[in-house]
KOLPARO-184525 format. One record per residue (C-alpha): x, y, z. Coordinates in steps of 0.5 Angstrom, whole numbers, padded with zeros to 4 digits, always signed. Example, Ala and Ser with C-alpha at 12.3 -4.5 7.8 and 13.67 -1.06 7.14 Angstrom:
BEGIN
+0025-0009+0016 +0027-0002+0014 
# end
This chain:
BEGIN
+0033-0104-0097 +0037-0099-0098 +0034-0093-0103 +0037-0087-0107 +0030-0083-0109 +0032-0078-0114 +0028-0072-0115 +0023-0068-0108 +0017-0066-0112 +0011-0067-0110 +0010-0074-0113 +0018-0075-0110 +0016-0072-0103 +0010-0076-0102 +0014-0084-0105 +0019-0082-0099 +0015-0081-0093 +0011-0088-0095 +0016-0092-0096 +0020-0088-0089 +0014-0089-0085 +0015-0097-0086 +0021-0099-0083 +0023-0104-0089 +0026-0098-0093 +0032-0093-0091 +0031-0088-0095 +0036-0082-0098 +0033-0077-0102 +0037-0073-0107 +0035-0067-0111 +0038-0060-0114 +0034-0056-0109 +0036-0055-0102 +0029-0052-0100 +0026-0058-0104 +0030-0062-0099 +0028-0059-0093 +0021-0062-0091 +0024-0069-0091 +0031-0066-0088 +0026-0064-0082 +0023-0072-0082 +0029-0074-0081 +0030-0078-0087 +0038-0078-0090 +0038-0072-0096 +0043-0070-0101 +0044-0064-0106 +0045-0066-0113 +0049-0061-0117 +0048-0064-0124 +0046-0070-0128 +0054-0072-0131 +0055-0080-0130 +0060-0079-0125 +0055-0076-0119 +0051-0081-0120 +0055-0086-0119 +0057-0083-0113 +0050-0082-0111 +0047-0089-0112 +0054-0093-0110 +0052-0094-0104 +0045-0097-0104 +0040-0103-0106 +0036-0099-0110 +0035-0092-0114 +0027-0089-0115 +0028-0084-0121 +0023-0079-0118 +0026-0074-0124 +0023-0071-0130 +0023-0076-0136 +0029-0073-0140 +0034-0075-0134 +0032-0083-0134 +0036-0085-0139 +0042-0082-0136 +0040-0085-0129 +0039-0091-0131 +0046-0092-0134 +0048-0090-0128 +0045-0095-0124 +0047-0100-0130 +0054-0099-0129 +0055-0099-0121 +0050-0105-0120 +0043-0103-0116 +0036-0104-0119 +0033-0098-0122 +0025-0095-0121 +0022-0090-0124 +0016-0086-0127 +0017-0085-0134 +0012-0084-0140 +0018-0083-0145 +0018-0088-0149 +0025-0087-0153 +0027-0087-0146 +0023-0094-0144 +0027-0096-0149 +0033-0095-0148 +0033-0097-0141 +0030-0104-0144 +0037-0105-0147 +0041-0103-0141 +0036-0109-0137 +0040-0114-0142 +0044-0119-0138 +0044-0115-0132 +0045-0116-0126 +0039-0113-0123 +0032-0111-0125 +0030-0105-0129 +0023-0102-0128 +0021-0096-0131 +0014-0094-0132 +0011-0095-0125 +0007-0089-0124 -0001-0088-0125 -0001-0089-0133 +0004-0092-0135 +0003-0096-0129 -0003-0098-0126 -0007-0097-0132 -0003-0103-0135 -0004-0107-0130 -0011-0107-0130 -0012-0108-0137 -0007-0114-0137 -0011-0116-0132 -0019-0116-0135 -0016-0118-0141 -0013-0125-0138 -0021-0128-0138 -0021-0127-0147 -0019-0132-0151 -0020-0126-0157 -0020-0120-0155 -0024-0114-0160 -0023-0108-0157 -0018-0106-0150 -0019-0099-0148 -0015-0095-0144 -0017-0088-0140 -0014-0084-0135 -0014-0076-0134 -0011-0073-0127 -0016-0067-0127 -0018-0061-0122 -0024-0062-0118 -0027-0055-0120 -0025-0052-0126 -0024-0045-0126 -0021-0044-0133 -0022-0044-0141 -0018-0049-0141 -0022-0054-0137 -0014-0055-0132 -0010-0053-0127 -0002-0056-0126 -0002-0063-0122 +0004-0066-0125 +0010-0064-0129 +0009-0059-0135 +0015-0062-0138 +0011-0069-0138 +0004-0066-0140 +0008-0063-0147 +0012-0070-0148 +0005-0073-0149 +0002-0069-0152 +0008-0067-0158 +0010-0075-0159 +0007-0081-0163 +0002-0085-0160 +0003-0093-0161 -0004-0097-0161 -0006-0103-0165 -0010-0103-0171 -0014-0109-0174 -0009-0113-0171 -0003-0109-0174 +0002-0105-0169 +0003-0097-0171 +0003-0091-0168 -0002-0085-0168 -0002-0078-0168 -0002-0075-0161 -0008-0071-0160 -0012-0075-0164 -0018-0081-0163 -0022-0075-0160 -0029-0079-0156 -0033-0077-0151 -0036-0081-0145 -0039-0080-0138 -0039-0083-0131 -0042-0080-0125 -0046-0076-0129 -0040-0071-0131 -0038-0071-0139 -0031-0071-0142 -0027-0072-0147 -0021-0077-0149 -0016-0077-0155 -0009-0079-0156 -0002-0078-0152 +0004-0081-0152 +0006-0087-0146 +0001-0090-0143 +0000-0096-0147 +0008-0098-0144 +0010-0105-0146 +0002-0107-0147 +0003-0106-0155 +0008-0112-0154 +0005-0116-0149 -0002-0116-0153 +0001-0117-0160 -0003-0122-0163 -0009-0122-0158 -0012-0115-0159 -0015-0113-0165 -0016-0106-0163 -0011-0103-0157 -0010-0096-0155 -0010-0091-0148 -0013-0083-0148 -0013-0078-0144 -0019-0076-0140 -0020-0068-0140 -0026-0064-0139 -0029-0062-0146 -0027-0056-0149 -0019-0057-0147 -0017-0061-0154 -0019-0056-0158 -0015-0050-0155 -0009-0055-0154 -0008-0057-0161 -0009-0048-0163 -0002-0048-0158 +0001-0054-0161 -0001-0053-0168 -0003-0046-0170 +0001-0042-0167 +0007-0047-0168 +0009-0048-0160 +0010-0056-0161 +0017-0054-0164 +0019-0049-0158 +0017-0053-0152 +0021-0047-0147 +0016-0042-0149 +0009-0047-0148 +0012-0049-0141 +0012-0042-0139 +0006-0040-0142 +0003-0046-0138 +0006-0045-0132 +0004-0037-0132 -0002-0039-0135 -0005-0045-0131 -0004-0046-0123 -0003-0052-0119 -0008-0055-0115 -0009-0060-0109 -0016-0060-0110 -0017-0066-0116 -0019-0072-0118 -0015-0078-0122 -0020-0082-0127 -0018-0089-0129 -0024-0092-0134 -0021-0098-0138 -0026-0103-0142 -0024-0109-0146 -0030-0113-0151 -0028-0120-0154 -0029-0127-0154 -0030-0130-0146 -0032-0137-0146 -0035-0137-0152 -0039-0131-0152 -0038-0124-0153 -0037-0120-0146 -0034-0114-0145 -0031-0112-0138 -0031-0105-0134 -0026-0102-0129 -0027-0095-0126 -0025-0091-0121 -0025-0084-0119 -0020-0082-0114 -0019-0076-0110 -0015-0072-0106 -0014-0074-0098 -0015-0066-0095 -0016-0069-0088 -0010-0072-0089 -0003-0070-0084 -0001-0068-0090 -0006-0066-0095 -0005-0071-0102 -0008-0069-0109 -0010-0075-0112 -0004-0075-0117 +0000-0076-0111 -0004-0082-0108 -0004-0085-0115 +0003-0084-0118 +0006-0086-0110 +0001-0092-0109 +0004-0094-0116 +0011-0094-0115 +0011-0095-0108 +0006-0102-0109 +0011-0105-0114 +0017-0104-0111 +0014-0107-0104 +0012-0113-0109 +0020-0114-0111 +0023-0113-0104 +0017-0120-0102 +0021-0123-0108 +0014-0123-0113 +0017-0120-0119 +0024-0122-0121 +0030-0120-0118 +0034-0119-0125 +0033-0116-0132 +0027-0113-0135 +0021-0112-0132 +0014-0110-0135 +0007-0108-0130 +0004-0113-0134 +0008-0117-0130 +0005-0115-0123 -0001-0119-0121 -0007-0114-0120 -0010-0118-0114 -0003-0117-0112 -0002-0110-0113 -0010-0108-0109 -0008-0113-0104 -0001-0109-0103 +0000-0105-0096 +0001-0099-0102 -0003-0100-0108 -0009-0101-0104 -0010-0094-0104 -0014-0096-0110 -0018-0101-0107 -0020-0097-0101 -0023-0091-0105 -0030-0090-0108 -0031-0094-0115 -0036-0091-0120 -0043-0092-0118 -0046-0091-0125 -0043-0091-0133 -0047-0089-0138 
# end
């Protein structure tokens, strides 16, 4: 399968080593950055620089393949995705922007090829499982979805460090949050539902943000009394978050917060993702409910040291897209995550990152 990866970050570089390293895929990598580019350059894998986002190159860009990774910040998937509507080659990608999954639904009407957005971590994965555990209900009371990409040692008031894109981080936390309510769907404000939990003896805090649900609101509508996702932070980072966002306004000025929290926060190799989804309900006749949970954390001893955001979000796209060229997923239109099996996903040459890594051993 012939693949055009936009975007050489770390979450871009590490989809196209592990899919380069296959033999199934013929990859180029495409990015605005020539030193982004050059690591891969030296693997040997096809690269190209990208001057910009207009239609035109993209269309050149993606005129050759099978098949475009959309590996760039959430604001160019919809550009990216009308072009790859527009020269005929199915579409992936790692969004959280839910006006964007929207309008790539659109794009998938009557197409010709496959649309399927949201493939990383959460959205991706999360949604996965939870479609999974709630398959068993007859009714489904409560379905709870966790997830927080965290460092392994916390150093700052703010209880964080960069291991994703400061773009993403802002759109989640600035954008409304769809849940179900008693039955009925609606969204929620960002940053709100604050909670605290605990698994392997390590406390935290979860609350509202934007994206992670993807279709689920949809696909559960009608069987879930009560649905929501919250992202999973140390306890502390909430509160200091909502005194930028909201006292001192930086909501409404997005460039500024970015640059405060890329002066302010560094990156790290060294973290843990958290993924802890639960649903309660009617099983068989009887009130049950249904734990999965995971910690996963960074390979050092890897060749090439991962974090545990790269792990998850390139195990993410990477098992999907394996599953679609095996013809498990369909080769047209639409596709939700609820759609992808999750023995499938586990038992994928990819996805099984999240199987051969330490589960939870205590929740409490």
């Amino acid at each position: 399968m012939k693949i055009t990866l936009l975007g050489a970050g770390h979450i871009g570089q590490t989809i196209a080593r592990q899919l380069s390293t296959t033999g199934d895929y013929a990859v180029t990598v495409a990015d605005r950055s020539a030193t982004a580019l050059r690591p891969l350059a030296a693997l040997g894998l096809e690269t190209a620089l990208m001057p910009d986002d207009a239609p035109p190159t993209l269309k050149d860009l993606l005129s050759d393949c099978d098949t475009v990774v959309n590996a760039l910040p959430y604001d160019r998937a919809t550009a990216v995705a009308e072009a790859a509507r527009s020269v005929g080659c199915h579409y992936f990608d790692l969004t959280e922007d839910v006006a964007a999954t929207r309008r790539i639904r659109q794009l998938a009407e009557g197409a010709d090829t496959a649309f399927m957005p949201q493939c990383g971590l959460a959205p991706g994965f999360v949604g996965i499982v939870a479609h999974d555990l709630a398959r068993g209900f007859e009714e489904i009371f409560d379905l709870k979805m966790r997830v927080g990409a965290l460092p392994a040692f916390p150093t700052n008031a703010l209880k964080y460090n960069l291991t994703w894109s400061v773009e993403g981080l802002i759109n989640e936390y600035c954008h409304p949050c769809e849940a179900i309510r008693d039955g009925h769907r609606l969204e929620v404000l960002p940053l709100e539902g604050l909670e605290h939990f605990s698994l392997d003896g390590t406390e935290y805090e979860a609350f509202n943000t934007s994206g992670g649900l993807g279709t689920l609101c949809e696909t559960l509508a009608g069987r879930a009394r009560n649905l929501d996702y919250k992202s999973v932070r140390y306890p502390g980072h909430r509160a200091l978050i909502k005194v930028l966002l909201d006292d001192l306004c930086l909501k409404h000025d997005a460039p500024t917060l970015q640059n405060i929290l890329k002066r302010a926060l560094p990156t790290t190799m060294q973290d843990v993702v958290v993924v802890f989804v639960t649903v309660s309900g009617l099983s068989g006749g009887r009130f049950v409910e249904k734990v999965f949970a995971r910690k996963i954390f960074a390979d050092r001893d890897a060749p090439t040291p991962l974090s545990a955001i790269q792990i998850t979000t390139a195990a993410g796209l990477c098992a999907v897209l394996d599953l679609f060229r095996e013809g498990r997923l369909p080769d047209r239109g639409f596709i939700r995550q609820e759609q992808v099996g999750l023995g499938e996903f586990l038992a994928n040459r990819f996805g099984h990152a999240y199987e051969e890594l330490r589960p939870v051993s205590s929740i409490s």
